[in-house]
C-alpha positions as CSV (number, residue, x, y, z in Angstrom):
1,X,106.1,97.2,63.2
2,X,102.7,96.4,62.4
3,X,100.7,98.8,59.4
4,X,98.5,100.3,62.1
5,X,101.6,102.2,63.6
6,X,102.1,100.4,66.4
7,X,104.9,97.6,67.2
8,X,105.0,93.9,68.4
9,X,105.6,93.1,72.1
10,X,107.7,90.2,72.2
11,X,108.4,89.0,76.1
12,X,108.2,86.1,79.0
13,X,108.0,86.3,81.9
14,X,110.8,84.1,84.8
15,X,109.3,83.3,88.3
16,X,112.0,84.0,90.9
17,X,112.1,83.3,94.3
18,X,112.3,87.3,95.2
19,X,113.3,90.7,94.3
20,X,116.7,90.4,96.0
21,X,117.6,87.3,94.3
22,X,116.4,88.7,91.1
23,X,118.5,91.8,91.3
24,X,121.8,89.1,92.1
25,X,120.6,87.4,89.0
26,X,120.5,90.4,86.6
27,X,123.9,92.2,88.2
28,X,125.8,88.5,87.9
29,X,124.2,88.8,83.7
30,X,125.7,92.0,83.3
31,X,122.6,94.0,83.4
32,X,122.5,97.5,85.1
33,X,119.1,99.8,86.4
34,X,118.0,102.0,83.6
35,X,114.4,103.2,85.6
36,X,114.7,103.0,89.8
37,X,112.0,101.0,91.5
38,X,108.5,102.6,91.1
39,X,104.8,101.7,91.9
40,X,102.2,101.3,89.5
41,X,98.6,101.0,89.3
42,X,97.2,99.3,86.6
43,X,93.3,99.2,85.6
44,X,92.0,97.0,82.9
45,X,88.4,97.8,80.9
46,X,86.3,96.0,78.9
47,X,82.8,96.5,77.9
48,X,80.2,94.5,79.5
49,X,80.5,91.1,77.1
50,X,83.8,91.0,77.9
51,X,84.9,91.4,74.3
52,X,88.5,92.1,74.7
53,X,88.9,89.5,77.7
54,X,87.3,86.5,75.2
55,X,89.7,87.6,72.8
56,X,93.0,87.9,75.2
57,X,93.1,91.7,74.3
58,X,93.6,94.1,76.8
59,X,93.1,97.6,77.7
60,X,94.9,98.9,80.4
61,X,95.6,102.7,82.3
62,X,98.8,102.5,83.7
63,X,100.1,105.1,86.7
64,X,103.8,104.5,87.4
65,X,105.6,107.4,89.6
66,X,104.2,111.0,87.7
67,X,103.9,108.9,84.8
68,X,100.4,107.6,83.2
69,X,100.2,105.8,80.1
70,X,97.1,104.5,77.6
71,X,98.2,100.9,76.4
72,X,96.0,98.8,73.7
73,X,97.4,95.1,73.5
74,X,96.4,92.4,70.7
75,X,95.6,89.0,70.9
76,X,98.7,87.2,71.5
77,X,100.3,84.9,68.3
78,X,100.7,81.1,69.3
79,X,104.8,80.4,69.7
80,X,107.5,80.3,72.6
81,X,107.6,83.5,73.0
82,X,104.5,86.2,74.0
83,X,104.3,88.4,70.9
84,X,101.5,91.0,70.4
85,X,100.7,94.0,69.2
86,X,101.3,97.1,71.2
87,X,100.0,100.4,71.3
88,X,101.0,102.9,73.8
89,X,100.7,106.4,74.6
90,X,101.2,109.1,77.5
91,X,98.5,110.6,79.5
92,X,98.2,113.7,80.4
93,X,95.3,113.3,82.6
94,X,94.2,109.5,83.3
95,X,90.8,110.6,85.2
96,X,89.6,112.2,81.3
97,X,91.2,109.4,80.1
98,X,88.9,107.2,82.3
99,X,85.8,109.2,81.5
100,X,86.0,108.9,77.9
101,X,86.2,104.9,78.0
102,X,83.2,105.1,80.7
103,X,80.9,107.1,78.1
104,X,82.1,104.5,75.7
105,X,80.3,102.1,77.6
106,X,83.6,100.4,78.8
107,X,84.1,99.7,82.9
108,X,87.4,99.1,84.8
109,X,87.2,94.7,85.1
110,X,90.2,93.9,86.3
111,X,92.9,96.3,88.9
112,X,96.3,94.9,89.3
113,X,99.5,96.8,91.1
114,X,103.1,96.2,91.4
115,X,106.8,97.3,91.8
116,X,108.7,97.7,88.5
117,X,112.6,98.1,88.3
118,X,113.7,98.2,84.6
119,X,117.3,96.7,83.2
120,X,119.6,96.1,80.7
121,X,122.6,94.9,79.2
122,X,125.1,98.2,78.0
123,X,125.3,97.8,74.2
124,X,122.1,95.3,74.0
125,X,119.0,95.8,72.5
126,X,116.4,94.1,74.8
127,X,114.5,94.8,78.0
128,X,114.5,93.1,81.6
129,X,111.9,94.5,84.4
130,X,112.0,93.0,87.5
131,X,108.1,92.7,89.0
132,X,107.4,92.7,92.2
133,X,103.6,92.0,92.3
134,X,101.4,90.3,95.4
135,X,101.3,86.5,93.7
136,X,105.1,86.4,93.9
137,X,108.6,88.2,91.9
138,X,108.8,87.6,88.3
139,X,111.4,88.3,86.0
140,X,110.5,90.1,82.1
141,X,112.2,89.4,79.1
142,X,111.0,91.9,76.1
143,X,113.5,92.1,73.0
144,X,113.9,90.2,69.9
145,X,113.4,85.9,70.5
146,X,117.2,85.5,70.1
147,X,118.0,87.6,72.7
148,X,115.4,86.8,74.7
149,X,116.9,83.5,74.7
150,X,120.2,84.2,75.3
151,X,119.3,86.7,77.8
152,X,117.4,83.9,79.8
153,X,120.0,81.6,79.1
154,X,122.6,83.7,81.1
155,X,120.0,84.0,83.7
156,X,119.9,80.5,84.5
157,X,116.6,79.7,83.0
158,X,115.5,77.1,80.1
159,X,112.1,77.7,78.0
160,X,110.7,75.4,80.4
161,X,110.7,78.4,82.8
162,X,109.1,80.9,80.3
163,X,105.3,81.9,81.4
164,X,103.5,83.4,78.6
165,X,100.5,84.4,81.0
166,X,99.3,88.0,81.3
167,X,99.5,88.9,85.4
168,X,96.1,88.7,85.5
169,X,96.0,85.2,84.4
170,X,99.0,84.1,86.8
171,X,96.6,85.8,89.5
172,X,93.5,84.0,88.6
173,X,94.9,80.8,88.1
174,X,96.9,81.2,92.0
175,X,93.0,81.8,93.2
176,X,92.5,78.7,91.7
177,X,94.7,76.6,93.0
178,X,93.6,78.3,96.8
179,X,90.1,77.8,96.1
180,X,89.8,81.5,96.2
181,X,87.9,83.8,94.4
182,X,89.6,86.1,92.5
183,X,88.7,89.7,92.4
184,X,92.0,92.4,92.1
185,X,95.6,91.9,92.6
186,X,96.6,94.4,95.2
187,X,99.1,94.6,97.5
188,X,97.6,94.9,101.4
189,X,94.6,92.9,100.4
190,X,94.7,89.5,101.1
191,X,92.8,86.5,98.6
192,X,89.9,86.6,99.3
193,X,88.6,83.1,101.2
194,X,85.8,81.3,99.0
């Protein structure tokens, strides 16, 4: 816990090949569905330097099923693993929510959307969500490094699999490498051609 009340956010992220894999994967490990398969919509905001971008910050309103949630995150700290500080809370209504950060002089700069299932392992402490997101199915890893680890271990994967990337990055850097520009990561759009 950091002294501002909020925790650290230790994760990774796996590529797989697809969600039906994936869910082999996880069932084979012993992990079971805690949170069914839902949608969400994710919008990040910055102000118009791009403060918390230059910093690797983030900012993000989150709808997933009825739920909505507010989410600060801190510049990652350099290691194996992603580990940041989180800060998260539940909206009641994400449009105010949206106002206020507009009168603050910060924009939506980024809009990303997925499919999120969310396991684990009776009896163990950490996290796995599967991702299904339009640059390809990912695996999540969020717990403690050991069991993280070991988790990933059982999975079949090495840390020369782990991605520390936020999605957005993962999505810019697939532009990239199609010569692309990047604008948002939504499903039923296609990348955009150069």
């Amino acid at each position: 816990m950091s002294g501002s009340g909020g925790k650290r956010e230790i994760e990774i992220k796996l590529r797989v090949p697809g969600a039906e894999a994936a869910r082999r994967l996880l069932r084979g490990a012993g992990f079971r569905v805690v949170k069914r398969r839902v949608f969400e919509s994710n919008v990040l905001f910055d102000n118009a330097a791009r403060e918390l971008l230059s910093r690797k910050c983030l900012l993000r309103v989150r709808r997933a099923g009825a739920r909505s949630t507010l989410t600060y995150k801190g510049t990652p700290s350099a290691g194996r693993h992603k580990s940041r500080e989180e800060l998260e809370t539940l909206l009641a209504s994400p449009e105010t929510i949206e106002a206020i950060l507009d009168r603050l002089g910060l924009r939506p700069v980024f809009r990303y959307e997925k499919y999120r299932t969310e396991f684990e392992r009776p009896g163990q402490p950490g996290l796995a969500t599967l991702d299904e997101t339009p640059v390809g199915v990912f695996l999540e890893l969020e717990g403690q490094p050991d069991w993280i680890d070991c988790a990933a271990g059982d999975l079949g994967f090495s840390e020369a699999d782990y991605i520390l990337l936020s999605y957005a990055s993962i999505y810019w850097d697939a532009c990239r490498q199609r010569g692309q520009r990047a604008t948002n990561m939504l499903f039923g759009l296609r990348l955009p051609v150069k």
